[in-house]
C-alpha positions as a printed Julia matrix, in Angstrom:
283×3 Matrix{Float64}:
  60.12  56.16  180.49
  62.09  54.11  182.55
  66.04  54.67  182.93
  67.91  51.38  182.24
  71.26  51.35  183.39
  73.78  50.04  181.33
  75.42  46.96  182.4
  79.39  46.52  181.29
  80.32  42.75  180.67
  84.3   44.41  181.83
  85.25  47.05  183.72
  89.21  47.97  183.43
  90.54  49.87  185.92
  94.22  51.59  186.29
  93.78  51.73  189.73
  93.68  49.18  192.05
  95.83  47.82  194.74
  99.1   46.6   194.43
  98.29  43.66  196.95
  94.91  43.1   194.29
  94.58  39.71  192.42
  91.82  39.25  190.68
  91.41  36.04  190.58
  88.15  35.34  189.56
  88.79  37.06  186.59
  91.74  34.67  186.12
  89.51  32.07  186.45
  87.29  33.61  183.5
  90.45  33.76  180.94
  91.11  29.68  181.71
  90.29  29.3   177.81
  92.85  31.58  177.05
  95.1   29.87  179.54
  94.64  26.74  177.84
  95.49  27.77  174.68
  98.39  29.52  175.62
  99.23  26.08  176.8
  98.65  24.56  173.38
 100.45  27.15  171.86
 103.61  26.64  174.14
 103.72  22.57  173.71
 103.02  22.58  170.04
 104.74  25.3   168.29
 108.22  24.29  169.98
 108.19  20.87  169.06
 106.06  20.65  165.48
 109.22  21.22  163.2
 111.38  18.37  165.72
 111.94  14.93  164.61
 111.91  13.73  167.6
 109.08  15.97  169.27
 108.3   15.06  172.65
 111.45  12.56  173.45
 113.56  15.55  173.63
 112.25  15.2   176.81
 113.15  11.78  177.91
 116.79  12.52  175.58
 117.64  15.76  177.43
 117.92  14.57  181.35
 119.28  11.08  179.91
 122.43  12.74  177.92
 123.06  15.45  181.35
 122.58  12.55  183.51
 125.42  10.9   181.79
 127.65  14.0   181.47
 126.99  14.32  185.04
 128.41  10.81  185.64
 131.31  11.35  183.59
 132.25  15.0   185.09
 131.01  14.83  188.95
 131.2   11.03  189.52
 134.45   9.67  187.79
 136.47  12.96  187.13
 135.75  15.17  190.22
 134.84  11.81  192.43
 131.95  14.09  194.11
 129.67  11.96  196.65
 126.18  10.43  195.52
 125.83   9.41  200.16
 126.17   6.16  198.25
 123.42   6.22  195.49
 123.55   4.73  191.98
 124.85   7.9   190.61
 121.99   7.6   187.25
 118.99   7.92  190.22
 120.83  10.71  192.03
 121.65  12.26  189.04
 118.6   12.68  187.42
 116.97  13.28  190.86
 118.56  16.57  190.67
 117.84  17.31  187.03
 114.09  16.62  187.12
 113.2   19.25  189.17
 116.13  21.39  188.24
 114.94  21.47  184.91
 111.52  22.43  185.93
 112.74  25.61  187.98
 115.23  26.86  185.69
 112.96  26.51  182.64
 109.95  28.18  184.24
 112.14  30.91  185.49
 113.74  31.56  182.94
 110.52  32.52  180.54
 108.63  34.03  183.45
 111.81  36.61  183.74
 111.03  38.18  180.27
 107.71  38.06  179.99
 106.72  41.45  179.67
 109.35  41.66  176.83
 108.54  38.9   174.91
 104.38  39.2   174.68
 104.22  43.15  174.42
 102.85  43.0   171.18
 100.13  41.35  172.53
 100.12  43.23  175.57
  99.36  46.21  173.55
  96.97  45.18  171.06
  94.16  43.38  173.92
  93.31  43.45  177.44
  93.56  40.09  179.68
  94.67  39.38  182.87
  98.46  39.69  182.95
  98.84  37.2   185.56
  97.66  34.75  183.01
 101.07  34.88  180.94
 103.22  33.83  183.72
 100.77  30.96  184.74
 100.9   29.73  181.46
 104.89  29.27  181.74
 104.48  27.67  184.92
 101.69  25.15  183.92
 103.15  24.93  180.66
 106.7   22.95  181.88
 104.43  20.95  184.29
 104.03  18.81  181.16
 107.73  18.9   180.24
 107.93  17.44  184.22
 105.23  15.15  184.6
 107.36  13.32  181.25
 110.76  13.64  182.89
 109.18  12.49  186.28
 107.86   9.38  184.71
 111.72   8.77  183.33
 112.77   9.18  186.83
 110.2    6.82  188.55
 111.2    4.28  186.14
 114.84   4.45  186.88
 114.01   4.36  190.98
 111.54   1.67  190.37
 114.64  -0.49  188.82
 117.0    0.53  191.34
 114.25  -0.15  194.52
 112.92  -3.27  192.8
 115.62  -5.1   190.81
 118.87  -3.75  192.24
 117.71  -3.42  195.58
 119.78  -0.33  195.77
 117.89   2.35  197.26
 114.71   2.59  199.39
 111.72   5.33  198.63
 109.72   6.71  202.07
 106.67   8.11  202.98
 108.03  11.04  202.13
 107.14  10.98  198.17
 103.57  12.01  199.5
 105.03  15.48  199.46
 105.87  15.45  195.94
 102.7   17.51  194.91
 104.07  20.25  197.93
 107.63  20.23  196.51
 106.33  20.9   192.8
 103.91  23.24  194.05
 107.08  25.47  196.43
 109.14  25.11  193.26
 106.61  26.28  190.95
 105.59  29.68  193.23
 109.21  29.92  193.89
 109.92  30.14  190.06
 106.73  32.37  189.24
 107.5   34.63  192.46
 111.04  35.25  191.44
 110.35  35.29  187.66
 107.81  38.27  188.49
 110.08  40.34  190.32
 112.59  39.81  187.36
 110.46  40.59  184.29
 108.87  43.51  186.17
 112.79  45.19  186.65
 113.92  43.85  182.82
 111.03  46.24  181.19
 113.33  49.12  182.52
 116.79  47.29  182.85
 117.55  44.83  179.97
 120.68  44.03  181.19
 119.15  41.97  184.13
 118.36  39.67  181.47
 121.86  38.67  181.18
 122.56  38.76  184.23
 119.35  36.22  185.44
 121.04  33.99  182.73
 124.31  33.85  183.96
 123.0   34.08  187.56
 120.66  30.96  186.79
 123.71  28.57  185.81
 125.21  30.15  189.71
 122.46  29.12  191.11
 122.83  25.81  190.25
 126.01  25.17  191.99
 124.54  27.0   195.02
 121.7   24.58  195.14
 122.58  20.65  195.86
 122.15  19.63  192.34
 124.92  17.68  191.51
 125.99  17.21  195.27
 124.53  16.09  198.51
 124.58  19.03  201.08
 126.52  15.94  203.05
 129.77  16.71  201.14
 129.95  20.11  202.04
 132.36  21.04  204.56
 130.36  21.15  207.98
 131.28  24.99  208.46
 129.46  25.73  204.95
 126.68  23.84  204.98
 124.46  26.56  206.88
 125.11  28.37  204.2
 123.82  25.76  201.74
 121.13  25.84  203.61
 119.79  29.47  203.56
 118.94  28.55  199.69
 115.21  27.77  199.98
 115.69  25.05  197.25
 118.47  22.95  199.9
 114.98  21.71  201.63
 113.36  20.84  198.32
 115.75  19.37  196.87
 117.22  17.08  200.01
 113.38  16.36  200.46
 113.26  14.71  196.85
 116.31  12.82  197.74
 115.51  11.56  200.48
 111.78  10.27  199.27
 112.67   8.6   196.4
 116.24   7.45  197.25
 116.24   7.1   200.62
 119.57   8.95  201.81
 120.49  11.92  202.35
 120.47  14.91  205.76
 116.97  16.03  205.13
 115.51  17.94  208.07
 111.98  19.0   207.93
 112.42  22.0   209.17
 114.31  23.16  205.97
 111.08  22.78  204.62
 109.17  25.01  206.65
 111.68  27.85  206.17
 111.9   27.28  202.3
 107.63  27.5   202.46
 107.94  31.07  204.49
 110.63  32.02  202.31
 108.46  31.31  198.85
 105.47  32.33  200.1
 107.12  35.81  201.15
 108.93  35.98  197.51
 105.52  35.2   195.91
 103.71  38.06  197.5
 106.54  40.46  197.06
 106.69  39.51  193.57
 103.17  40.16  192.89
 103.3   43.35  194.21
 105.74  44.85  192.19
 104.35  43.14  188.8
 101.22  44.8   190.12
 103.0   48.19  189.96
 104.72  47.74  186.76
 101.75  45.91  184.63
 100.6   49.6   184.77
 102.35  51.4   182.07
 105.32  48.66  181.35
 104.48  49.52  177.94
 105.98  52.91  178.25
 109.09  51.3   179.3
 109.27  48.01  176.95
């Protein structure tokens, strides 16, 4: 009789490189990717009044706080913007960052009950952060192309570029920056819980570090290199200066912020590699 070799639908293995991403096998859990994303849109906004304009609300009310704090009280410079457009400029893709770093820092921590009970790529849970607050952007983007289509159209007040082709480049840098970083975080926070603290602390920092609320034009000259060793100074001048037209955007802040990212991402991955192993020992 003839020996049939059985043939395993999955094959999980505890060793395998740490440089190893599957990611065909990503590719195979896209159901469960979507649903994750389901999950995440609809269970956080189902018991809301007001649902999904808590998106449009949110960057509206800091916009305005913004105004009243940076642009009448502490006079900052908007290099002559309507300071609603620059504001929310800033805020868009702040919001995006923050958000999907944030959740990606404690992932391990806040799915190891799931983690434990069934096997799927891990990779998939930070994806479905990062994916997940695309939505949450593409809404607050459209808010934001409405305001610079007033301001270029009716008020004649600022001047959009060429330069908004790159807006699929910038969300994708922002996105691997947030996932890289958020990796290396979560991977340290199954051992060290106080990093979680600290990330949250360190996050509202970070802001101030990162031309948010300011051009990097009304730094002091001597500081500004500094400014720009953050690899979100190119991103976030870039957006500026597509959409409003001002701003000291060099394009070779953008190169160094893509080396930088890409270098985070990998390192990142690496070390989630190495923990995913037996975080639950450590949880």
């Amino acid at each position: 009789m003839a020996e049939h070799k059985q043939q395993w639908t999955e094959e999980i293995q505890s060793e395998h490189s740490l440089f190893h991403i599957n990611l065909k096998e990503v590719w195979r859990y896209r159901d469960l990717l979507l649903m994750l994303l389901k999950r995440d849109f609809i269970t956080f906004y189902k018991q809301t009044i007001l649902g999904p304009l808590w998106f449009f609300v949110q960057p509206i009310l800091t916009s305005l706080i913004y105004i009243v704090l940076f642009g009448q009280v502490a006079k900052l410079s908007t290099d002559g913007v309507p300071q609603l457009a620059f504001y929310l400029a800033g805020i868009t893709i702040w919001n995006y960052f923050s958000e999907s770093l944030t959740k990606t820092s404690v992932v391990f921590q806040a799915n190891a009950s799931i983690f434990g009970k069934v096997y799927f790529p891990r990779l998939i849970m930070p994806l479905s952060i990062v994916f997940s607050n695309l939505l949450k952007f593409a809404i607050q983007f459209s808010l934001f192309l409405a305001v610079v289509l007033y301001y270029s159209l009716v008020e004649k007040a600022i001047q959009p570029n060429l330069w908004v082709a790159f807006t699929p480049v910038l969300i994708v840098l922002m996105a691997a920056f947030a996932l890289g970083l958020g990796m290396l975080f979560s991977s340290m926070t199954t051992k060290y819980k106080d990093l979680t603290f600290l990330l949250n602390f360190g996050i509202q920092l970070y802001m101030y570090a990162t031309p948010v609320v300011y051009p990097i034009s009304a730094m002091p000259v001597k500081y500004q290199w500094i400014v720009a060793l953050n690899p979100l100074t190119g991103i976030f001048e870039c957006f500026r200066y597509a959409y409003l037209g001002t701003g000291h955007f060099n394009p070779n802040s953008l190169v160094y912020s893509t080396f930088f990212i890409l270098f985070l991402l990998v390192f990142g991955t690496v070390v989630f590699n190495k923990v995913e192993k037996d975080f639950m020992d450590t949880v």
